[in-house]
LOBA-17151 format. One record per residue (C-alpha): residue in one letter; x, y, z; chain; residue number from 0. Coordinates in pm, 1 decimal. Layout:
BEGIN
   pavo          u          v          w   vonu   torgu
      a          X          Y          Z      A     NUM
...
This chain:
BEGIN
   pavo          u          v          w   vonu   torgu
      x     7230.3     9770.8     9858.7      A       0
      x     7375.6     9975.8     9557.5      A       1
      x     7599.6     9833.4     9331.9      A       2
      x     7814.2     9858.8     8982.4      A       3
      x     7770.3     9582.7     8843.8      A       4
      x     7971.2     9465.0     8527.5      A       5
      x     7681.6     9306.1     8277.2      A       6
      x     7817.0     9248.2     7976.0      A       7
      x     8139.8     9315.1     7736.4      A       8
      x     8209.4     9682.7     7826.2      A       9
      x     7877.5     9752.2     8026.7      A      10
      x     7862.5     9878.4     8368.6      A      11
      x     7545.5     9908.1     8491.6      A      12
      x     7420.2    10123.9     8898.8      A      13
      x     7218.4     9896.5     9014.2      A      14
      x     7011.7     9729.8     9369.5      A      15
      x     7130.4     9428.5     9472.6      A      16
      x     7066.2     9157.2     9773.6      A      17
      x     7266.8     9261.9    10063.8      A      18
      x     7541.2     8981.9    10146.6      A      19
      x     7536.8     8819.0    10481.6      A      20
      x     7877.3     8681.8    10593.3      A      21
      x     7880.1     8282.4    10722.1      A      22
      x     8101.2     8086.0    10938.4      A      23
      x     8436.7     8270.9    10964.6      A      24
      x     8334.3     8616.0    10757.9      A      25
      x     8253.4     8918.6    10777.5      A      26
      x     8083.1     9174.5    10613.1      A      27
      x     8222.9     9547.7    10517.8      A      28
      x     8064.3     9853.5    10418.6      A      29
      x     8275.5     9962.6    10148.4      A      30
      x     8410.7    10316.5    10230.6      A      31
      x     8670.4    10363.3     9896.7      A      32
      x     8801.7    10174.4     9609.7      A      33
      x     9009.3    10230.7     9397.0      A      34
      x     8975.6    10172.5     8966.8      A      35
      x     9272.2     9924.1     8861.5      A      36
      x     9375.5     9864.3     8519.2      A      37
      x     9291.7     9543.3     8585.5      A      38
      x     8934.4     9669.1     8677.3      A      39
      x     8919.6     9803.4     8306.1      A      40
      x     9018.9     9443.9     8145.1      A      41
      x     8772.9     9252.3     8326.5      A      42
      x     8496.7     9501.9     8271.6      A      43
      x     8609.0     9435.9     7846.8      A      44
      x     8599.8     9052.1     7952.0      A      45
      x     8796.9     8762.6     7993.2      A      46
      x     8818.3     8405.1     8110.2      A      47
      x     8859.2     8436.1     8459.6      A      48
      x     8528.7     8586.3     8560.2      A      49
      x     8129.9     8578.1     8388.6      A      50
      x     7844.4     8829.8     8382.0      A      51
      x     7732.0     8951.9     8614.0      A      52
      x     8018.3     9030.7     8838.7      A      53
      x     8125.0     9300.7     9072.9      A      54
      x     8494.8     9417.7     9023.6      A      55
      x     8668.2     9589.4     9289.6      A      56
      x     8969.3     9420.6     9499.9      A      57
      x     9178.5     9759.9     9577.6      A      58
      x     8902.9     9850.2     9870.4      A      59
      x     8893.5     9991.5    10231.5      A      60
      x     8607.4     9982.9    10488.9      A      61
      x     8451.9     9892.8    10777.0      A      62
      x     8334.3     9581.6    10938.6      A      63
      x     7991.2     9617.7    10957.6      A      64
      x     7837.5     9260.5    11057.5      A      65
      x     8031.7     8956.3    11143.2      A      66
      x     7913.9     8552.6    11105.6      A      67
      x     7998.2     8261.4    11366.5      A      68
      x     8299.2     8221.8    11520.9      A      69
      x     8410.9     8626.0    11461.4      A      70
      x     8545.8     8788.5    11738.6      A      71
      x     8216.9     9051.0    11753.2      A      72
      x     8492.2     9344.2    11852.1      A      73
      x     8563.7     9351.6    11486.6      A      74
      x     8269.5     9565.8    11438.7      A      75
      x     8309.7     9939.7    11343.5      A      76
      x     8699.0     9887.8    11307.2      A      77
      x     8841.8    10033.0    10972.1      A      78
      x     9027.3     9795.5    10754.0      A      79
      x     9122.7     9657.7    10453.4      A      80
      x     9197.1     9249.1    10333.3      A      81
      x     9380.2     9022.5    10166.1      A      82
      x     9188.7     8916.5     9878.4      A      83
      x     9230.4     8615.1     9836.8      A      84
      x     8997.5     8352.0    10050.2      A      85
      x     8923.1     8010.1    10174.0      A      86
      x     8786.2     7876.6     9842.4      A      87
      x     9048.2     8000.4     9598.5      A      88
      x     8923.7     8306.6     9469.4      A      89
      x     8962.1     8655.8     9532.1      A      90
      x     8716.7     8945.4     9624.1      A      91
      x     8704.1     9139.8     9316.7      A      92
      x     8687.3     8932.7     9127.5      A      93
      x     8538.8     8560.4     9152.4      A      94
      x     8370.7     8757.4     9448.3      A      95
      x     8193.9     9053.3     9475.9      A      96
      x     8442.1     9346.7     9557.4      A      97
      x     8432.0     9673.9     9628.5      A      98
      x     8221.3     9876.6     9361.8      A      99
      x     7937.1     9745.2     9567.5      A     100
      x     7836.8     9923.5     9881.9      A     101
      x     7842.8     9619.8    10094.7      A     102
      x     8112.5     9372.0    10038.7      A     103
      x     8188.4     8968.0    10217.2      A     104
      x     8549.8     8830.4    10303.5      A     105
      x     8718.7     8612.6    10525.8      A     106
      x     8767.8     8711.4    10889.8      A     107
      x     9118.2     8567.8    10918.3      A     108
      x     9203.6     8820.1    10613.0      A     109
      x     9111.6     9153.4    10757.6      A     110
      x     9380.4     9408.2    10915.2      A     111
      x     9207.5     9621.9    11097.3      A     112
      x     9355.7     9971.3    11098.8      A     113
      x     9377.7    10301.6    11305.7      A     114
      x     9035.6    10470.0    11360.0      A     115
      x     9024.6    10808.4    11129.1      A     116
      x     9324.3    10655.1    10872.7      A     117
      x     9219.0    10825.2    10510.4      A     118
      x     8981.7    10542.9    10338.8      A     119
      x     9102.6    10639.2    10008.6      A     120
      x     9483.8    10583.3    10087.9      A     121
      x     9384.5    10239.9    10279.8      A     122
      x     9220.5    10166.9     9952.7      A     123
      x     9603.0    10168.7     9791.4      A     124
      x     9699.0     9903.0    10051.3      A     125
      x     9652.1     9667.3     9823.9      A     126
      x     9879.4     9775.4     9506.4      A     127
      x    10109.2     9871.7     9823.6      A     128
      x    10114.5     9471.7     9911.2      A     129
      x    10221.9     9318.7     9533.9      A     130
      x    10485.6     9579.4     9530.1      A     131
      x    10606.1     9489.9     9871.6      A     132
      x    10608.7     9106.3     9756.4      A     133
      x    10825.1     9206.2     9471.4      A     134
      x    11075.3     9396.0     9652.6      A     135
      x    11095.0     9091.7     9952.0      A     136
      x    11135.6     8838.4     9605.1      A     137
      x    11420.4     9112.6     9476.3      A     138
      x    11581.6     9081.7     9772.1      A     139
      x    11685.5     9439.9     9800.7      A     140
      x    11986.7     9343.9    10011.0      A     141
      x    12127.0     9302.5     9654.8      A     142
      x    12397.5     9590.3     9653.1      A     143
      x    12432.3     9879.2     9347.9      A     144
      x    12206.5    10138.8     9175.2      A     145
      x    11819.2     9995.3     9034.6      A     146
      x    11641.0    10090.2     8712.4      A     147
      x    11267.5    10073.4     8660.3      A     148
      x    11046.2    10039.8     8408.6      A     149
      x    10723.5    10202.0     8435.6      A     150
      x    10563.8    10565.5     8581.4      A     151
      x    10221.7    10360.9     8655.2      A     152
      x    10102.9    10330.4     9024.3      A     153
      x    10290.5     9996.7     9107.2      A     154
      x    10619.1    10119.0     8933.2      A     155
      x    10622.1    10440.4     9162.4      A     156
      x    10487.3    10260.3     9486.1      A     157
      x    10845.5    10008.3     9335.5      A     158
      x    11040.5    10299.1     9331.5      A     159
      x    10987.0    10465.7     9673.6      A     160
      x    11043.7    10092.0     9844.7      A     161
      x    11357.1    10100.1     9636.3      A     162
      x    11434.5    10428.1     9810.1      A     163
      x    11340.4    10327.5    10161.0      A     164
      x    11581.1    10027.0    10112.8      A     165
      x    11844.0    10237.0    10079.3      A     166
      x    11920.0    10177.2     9703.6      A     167
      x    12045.9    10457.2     9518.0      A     168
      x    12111.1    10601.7     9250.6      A     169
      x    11773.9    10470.6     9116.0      A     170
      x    11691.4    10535.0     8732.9      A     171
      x    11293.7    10546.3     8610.1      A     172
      x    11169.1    10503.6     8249.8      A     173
      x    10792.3    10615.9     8179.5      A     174
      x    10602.1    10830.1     7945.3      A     175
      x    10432.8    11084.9     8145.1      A     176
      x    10608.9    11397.3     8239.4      A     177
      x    10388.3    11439.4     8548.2      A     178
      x    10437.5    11033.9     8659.7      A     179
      x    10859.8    11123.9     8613.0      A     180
      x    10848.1    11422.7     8815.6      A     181
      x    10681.2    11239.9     9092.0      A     182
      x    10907.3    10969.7     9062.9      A     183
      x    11129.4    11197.6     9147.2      A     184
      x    10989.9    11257.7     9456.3      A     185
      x    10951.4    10906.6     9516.0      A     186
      x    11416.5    10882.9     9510.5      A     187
      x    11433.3    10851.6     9161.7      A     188
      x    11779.3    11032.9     9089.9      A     189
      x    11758.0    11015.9     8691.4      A     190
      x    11467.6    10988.8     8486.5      A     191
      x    11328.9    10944.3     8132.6      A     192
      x    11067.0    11016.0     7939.8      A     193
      x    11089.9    10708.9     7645.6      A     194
      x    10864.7    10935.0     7387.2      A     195
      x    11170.9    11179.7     7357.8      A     196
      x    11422.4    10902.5     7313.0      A     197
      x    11250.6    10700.3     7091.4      A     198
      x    11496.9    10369.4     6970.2      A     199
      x    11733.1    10522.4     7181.2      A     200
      x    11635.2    10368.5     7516.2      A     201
      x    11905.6    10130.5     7567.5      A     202
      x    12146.8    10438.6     7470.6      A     203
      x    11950.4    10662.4     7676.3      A     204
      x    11968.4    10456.0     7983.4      A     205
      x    12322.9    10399.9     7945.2      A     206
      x    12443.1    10756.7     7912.7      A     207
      x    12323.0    10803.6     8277.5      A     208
      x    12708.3    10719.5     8336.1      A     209
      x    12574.3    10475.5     8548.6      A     210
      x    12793.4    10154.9     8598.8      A     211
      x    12554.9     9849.6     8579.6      A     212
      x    12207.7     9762.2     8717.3      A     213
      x    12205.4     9531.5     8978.0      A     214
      x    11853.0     9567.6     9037.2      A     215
      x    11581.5     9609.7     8735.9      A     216
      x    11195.7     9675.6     8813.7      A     217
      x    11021.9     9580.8     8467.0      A     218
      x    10651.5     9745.7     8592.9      A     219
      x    10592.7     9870.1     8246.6      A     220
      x    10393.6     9535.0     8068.7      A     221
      x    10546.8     9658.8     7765.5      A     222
      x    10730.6     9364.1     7560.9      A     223
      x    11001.9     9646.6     7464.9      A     224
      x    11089.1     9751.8     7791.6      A     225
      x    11151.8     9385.5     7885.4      A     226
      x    11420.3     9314.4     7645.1      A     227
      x    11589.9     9664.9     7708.5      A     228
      x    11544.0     9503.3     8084.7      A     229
      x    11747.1     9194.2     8023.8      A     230
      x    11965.4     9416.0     7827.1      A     231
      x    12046.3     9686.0     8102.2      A     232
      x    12109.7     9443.8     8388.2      A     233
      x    12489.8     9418.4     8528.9      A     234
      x    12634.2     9094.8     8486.6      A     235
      x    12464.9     8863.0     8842.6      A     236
      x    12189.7     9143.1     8809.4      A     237
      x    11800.5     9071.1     8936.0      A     238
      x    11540.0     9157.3     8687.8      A     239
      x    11183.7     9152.8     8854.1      A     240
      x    10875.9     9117.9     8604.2      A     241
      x    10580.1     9270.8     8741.7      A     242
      x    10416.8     9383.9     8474.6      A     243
      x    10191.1     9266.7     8295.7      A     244
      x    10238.5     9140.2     7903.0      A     245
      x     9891.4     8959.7     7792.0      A     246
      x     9983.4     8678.6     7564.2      A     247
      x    10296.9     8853.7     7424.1      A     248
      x    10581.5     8604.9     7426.0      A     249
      x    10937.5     8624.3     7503.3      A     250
      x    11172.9     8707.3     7258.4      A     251
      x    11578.3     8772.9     7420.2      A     252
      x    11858.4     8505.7     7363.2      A     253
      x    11847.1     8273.0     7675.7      A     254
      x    12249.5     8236.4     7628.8      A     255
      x    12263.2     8665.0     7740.8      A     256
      x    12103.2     8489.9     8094.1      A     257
      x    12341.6     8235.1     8102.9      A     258
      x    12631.0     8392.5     8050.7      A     259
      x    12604.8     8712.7     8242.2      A     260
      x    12416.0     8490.8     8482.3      A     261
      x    12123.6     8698.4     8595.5      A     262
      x    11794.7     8636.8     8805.3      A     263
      x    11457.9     8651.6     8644.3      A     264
      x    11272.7     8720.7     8893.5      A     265
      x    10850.6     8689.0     8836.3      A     266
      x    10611.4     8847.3     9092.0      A     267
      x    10248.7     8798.9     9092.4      A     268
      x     9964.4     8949.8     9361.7      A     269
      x    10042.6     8993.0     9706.8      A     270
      x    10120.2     8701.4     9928.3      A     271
      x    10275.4     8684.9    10267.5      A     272
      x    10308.8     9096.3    10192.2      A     273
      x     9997.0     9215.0    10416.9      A     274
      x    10136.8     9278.6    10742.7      A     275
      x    10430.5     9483.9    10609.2      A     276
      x    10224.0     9654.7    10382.5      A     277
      x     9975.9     9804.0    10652.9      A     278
      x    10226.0     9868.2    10897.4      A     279
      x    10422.2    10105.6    10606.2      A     280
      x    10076.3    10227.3    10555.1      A     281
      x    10003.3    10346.7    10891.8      A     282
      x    10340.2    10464.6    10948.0      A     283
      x    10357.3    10677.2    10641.1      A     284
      x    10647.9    10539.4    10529.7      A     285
      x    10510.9    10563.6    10161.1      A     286
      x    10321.9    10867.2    10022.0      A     287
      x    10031.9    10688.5     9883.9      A     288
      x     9818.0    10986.4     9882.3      A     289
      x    10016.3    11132.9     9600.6      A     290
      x     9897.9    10821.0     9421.3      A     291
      x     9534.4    10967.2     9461.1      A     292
      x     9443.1    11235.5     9199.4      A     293
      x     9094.0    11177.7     9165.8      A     294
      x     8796.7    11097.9     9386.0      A     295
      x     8447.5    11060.2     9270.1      A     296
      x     8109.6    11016.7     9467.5      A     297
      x     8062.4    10579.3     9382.2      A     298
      x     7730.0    10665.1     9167.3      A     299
      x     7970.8    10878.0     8956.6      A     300
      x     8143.2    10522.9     8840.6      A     301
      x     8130.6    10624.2     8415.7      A     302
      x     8318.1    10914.2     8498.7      A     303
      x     8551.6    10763.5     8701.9      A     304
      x     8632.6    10444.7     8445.6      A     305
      x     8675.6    10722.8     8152.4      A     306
      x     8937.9    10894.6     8331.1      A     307
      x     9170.0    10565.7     8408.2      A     308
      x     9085.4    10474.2     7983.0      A     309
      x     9214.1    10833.2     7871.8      A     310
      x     9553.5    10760.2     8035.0      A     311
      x     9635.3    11102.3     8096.3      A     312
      x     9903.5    11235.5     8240.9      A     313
      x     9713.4    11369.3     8546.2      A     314
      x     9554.2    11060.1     8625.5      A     315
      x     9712.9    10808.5     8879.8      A     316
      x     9460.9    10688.4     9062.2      A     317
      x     9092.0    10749.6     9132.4      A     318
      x     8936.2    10636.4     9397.1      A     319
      x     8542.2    10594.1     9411.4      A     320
      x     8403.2    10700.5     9747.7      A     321
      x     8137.3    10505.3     9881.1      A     322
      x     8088.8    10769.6    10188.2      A     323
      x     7973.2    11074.2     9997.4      A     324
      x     7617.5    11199.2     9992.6      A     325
């Protein structure tokens, strides 16, 4: 089978590989889209968790194509996607090959099979859909006044439409990309802003929404800046949720401002106990994922695809490598 295979530092390389046979309890799927993560783009640079060679790729959708023992053989030819994370402890995409290979292997217990004809390249956002529905369910979006959120990238606008189907409102968004605000927008964002025109006026800018107090703060951003203008922002018994993602920066607020307006910190991490609810808001159309797709690219057509998510452009959300094209 074809492949992209991660070979060293920075290299990506189209290449043939052995075809995967599933065991006891798997199955295989023929990848039919998958998305490129950030994350995607820091493993391909290198890091700890994972060698050389690897294949990346754990925001896929597909079909089962071949199952092992003890697999309910009606599995095969449904559509689906999977929770990534398996049996063993690692994930598919990452200590397992993923999705930028034309054939991938996964637990059968994983796999939610979905309706026959759903768009592959919105199932492929499943999975960003799941770790934002985790945070919201560890938010606890019962909580009662308006939300802010940090962040125009894919999970802070898949954050802010869950807001917005929870009935939270008025919701505020911070981000740096015209494009990303105006779709947050669409997403039931009722004020937005753009921090490049504000500059060390954030805090200032945020409050002159005339907005009593944040009971509810999304930090989606990563940026160390944004999470102390979080803590900063929150009403007094306010929930901040941290799902971004900060690399080794350390924390720098006064742990006596959490104490004595006595907020929640709230971490989030991957996806969890989110799968069910994320499909079934999938295949409902409950969230607009599709707007999340601005790009898709025939899978041989990888280079092009992994420049566009490093340029950080404005017009680039999310692009999706197709594994079905000629």
């Amino acid at each position: 089978m074809k492949a992209i295979v991660n070979t060293g530092p920075g290299l990506l390389a189209w290449q043939d590989v052995p075809m995967p046979e599933p065991g006891r309890r798997q199955v295989r799927v023929r990848t039919g889209a998958c998305a490129i993560c950030a994350t995607d783009i820091e493993m391909i640079q290198g890091w700890d968790r994972t060698g050389f060679p690897s294949i990346p790729g754990h925001e896929w959708s597909g079909t089962v194509d071949a199952v092992g023992p003890d697999v309910d053989p009606t599995l095969v030819g449904r559509l689906c996607v999977a929770e990534n994370v398996l049996s063993d402890g690692g994930e598919v995409g990452f200590e397992h090959p993923g999705g930028y290979a034309e054939y991938l292997v996964t637990d059968a217990d994983k796999i939610y099979p979905l309706p026959a004809g759903y768009s592959l390249a919105k199932a492929a956002l499943i999975e960003p859909l799941a770790v934002c529905v985790r945070g919201i369910n560890r938010l606890r979006c019962d909580a009662t006044g308006p939300a802010l959120v940090f962040g125009d990238g894919p999970i802070g606008l898949l954050m802010i439409a869950l807001l917005a189907r929870s009935g939270i409102c008025p919701i505020v968004a911070v981000g740096g990309r015209g494009s990303r605000l105006e779709l947050a927008t669409a997403f039931g964002a009722v004020h937005t802003i753009n921090y490049h025109r504000v500059g060390d006026r954030l805090t200032d800018a945020v409050r002159e929404q005339d907005i009593a107090g944040y009971m509810s703060v999304v930090e989606a951003s990563g940026s160390p800046k944004a999470m102390k203008a979080a803590l900063s922002l929150a009403a007094r018994t306010g929930r901040v949720l941290v799902v971004g993602d900060y690399g080794q920066a350390p924390a720098s607020f006064a742990w006596n401002h959490l104490l004595h307006r006595e907020l929640e910190l709230i971490g989030t991490n991957a996806s969890a106990g989110a799968w069910e609810e994320a499909v079934r808001l999938a295949i409902e159309d409950r969230v607009p994922l599709d707007y999340l797709v601005t790009h898709r690219l025939p899978a041989e057509r990888f280079e092009e695809g992994i420049a566009l998510m490093q340029r950080k452009s404005d017009e680039v959300i999310k692009v999706v490598l197709d594994w079905t094209a000629p």
